[in-house]
C-alpha positions in Angstrom: 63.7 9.8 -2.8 64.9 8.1 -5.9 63.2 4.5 -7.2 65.2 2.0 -8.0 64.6 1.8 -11.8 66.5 5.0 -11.9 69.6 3.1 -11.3 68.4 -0.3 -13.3 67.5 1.0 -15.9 67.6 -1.0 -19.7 71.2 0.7 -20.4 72.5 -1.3 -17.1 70.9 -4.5 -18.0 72.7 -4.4 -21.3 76.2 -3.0 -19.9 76.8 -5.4 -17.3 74.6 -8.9 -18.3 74.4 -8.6 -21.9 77.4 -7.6 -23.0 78.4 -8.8 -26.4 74.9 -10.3 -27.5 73.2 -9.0 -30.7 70.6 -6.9 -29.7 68.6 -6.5 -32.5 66.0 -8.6 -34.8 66.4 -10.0 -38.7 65.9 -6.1 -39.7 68.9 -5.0 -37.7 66.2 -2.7 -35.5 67.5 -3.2 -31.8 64.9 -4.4 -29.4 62.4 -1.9 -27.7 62.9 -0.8 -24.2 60.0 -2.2 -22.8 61.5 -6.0 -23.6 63.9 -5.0 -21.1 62.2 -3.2 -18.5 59.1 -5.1 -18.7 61.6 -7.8 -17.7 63.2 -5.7 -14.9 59.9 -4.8 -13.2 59.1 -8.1 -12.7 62.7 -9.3 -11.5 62.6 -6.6 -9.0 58.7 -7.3 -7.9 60.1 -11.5 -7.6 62.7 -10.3 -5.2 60.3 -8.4 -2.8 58.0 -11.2 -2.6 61.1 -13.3 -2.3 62.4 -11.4 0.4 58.9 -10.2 1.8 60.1 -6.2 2.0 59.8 -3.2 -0.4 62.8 -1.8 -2.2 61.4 1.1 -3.6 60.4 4.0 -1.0 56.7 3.9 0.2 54.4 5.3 2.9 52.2 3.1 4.9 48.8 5.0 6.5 47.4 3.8 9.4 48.3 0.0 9.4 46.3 -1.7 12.3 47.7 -3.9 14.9 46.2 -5.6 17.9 46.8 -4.6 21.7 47.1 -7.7 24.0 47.5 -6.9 27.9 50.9 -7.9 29.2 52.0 -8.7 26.0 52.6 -5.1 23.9 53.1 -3.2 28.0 54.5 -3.9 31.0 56.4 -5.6 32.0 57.1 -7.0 28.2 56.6 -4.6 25.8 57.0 -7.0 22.6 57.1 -5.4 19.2 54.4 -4.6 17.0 56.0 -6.3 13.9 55.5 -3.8 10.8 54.3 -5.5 7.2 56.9 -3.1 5.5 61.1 -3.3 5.4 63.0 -2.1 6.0 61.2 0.9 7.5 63.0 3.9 7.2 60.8 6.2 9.9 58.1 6.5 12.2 55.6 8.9 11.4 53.2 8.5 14.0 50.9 5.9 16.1 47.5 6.5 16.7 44.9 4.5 18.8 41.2 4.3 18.1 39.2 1.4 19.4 36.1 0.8 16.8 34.3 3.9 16.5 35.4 6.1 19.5 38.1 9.1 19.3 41.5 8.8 18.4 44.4 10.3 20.5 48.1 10.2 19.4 51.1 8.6 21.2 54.3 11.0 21.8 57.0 10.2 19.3 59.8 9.7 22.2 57.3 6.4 23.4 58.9 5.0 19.5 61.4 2.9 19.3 62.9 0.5 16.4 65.2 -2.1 16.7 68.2 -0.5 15.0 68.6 2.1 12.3 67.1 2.8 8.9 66.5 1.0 6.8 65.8 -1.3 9.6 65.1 -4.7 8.6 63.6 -6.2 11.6 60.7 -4.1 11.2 60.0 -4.4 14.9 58.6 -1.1 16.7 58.8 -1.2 20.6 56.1 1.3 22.2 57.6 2.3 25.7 56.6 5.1 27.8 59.1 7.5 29.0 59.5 7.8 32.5 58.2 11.4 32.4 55.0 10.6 31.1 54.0 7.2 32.8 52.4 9.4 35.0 50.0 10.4 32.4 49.1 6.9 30.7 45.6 7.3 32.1 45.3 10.3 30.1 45.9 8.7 27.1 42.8 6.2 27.5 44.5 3.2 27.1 42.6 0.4 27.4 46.1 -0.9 29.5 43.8 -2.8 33.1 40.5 -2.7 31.2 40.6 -5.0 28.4 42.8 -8.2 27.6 42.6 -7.6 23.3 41.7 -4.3 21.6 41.3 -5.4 17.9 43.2 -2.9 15.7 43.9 -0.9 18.5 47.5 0.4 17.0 47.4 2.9 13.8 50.8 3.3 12.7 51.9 5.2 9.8 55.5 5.0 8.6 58.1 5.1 5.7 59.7 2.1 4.1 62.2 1.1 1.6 65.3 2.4 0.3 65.6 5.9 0.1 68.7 6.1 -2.5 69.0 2.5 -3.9 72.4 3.7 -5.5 73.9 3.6 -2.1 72.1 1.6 0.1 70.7 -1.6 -1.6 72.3 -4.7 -1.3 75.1 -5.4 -4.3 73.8 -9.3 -4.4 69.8 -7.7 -4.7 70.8 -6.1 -7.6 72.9 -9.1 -9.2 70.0 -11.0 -8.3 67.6 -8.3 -10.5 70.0 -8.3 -13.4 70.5 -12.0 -13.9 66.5 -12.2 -13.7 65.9 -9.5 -16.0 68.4 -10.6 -18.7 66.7 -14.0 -19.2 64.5 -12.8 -21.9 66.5 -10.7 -23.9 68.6 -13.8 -24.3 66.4 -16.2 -24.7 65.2 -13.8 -28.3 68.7 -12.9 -28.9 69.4 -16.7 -29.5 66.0 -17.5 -31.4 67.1 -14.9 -33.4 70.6 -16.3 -34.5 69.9 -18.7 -36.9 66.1 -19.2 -36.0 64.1 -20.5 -33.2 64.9 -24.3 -32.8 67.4 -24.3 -35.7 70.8 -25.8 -34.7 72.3 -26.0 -38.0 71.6 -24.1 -41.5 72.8 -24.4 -44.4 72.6 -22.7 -48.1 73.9 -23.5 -51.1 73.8 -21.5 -54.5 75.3 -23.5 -57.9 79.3 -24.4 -56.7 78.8 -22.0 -53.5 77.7 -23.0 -50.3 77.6 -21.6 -46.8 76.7 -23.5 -42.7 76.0 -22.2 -39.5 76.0 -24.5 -37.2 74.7 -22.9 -33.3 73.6 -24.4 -29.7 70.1 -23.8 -30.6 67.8 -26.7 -30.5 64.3 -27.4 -30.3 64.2 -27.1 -26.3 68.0 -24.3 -26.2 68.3 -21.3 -27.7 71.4 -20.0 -28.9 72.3 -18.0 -25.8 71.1 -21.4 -23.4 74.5 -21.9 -21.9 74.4 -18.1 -21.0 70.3 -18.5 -19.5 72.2 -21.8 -17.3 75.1 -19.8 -16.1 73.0 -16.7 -14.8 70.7 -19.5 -13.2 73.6 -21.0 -11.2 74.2 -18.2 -10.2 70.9 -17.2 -9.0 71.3 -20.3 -7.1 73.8 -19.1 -5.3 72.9 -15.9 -4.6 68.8 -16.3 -4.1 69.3 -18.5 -0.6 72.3 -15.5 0.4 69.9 -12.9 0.3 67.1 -15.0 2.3 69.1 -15.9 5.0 70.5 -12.4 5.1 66.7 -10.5 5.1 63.8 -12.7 5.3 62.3 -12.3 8.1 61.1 -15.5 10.2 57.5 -15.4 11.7 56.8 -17.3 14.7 53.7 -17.7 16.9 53.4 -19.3 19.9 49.8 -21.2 20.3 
């Protein structure tokens, strides 16, 4: 499974959000990678907190829920609601309560609430009607107890497993108009200086002046930096109401 900085990469940041901007310092030596991917790193971990998911592929071991009677089995059979999305597969779900032996649920009792990479990150555990029969086998604690505390062990997959095909076009607007922020921010320091908005140099009858939009609180490239933050504007609230995920409980 690919990451996604194989696709954003600093060579995409500079073909597509800072096209046309001097990318190098007083002594004509472009900028280092890392000013750009430093950048894109933390664009890409914003939008996951943003957004509460994971974009590149992980596996999750043996994440613990609680078991509540009547609420996670019949007749109800709510979700267990996964910390990870989108969640790409199931792996398996264990259950151990405390210290005793674990057994294993049958994969065909799994079931998500649409297809990978599914965003809801809600898995619905429902026996099949050929094996309700054998629930008692299985030790569940389903008559016994009310609450087994970290009953559920659930180990799955999440994220995207080729961001060049499946993430979001706005997500990855959103990380390059982030990212970009900084190289422009130095690009325009570097124009005529940081703060300077005019310069000016004279030698005997010859005289030369460069006037910029830098000032002491702009940079030469500010008008970019406010563009690309309308933008964000725009697109940040899009992408929440598209995939955040809304958690309710009911006291």
């Amino acid at each position: 499974m690919a990451n996604i900085t194989s696709l954003v990469t600093a060579q995409w940041l500079k073909d597509r959000y800072l096209v046309g901007v001097d990318l190098t310092d007083d002594n004509n030596v472009p900028f280092p990678d890392a000013v750009f991917t430093g950048q894109i790193a933390a664009a890409i971990s914003e939008l996951e907190i943003m957004l509460d998911m994971v974009i590149d592929p992980i596996t999750v071991t043996n994440e613990k829920h609680d078991y509540t009677a009547g609420v996670f089995d019949a007749p109800n059979y709510a979700p267990l609601m996964l910390h990870k999305r989108p969640v790409r597969a199931i792996s398996g779900v264990t259950c151990q309560w405390g210290q005793n032996a674990a057994f294993t649920l049958p994969e065909s009792w799994f079931n998500m609430s649409g297809s990978a990479p599914d965003f809801s990150g809600q898995l619905t555990i429902i026996p099949t009607s050929s094996t309700v029969s054998t629930l008692s086998s299985y030790g569940l604690p389903w008559g016994y107890r009310d609450v087994a505390t970290l009953w559920y062990r659930v180990t799955y997959t999440a994220g995207y497993a080729d961001p060049s095909t499946e993430i979001d076009p706005l997500m990855l607007d959103a990380i390059g108009l982030r990212a970009s922020m900084l190289a422009l921010d130095i690009a325009g320091n570097l124009i005529a200086g940081a703060g300077i908005a005019n310069k000016s140099v004279s030698l005997d009858s010859l005289s030369t002046s460069i006037g910029t939009t830098s000032s002491a609180t702009n940079s030469g490239y500010g008008s970019t930096i406010i563009s690309y933050r309308d933008r964000l504007k725009v697109i940040l609230p899009i992408l929440k109401a598209k995939y955040l995920r809304i958690n309710m409980a009911i006291l």
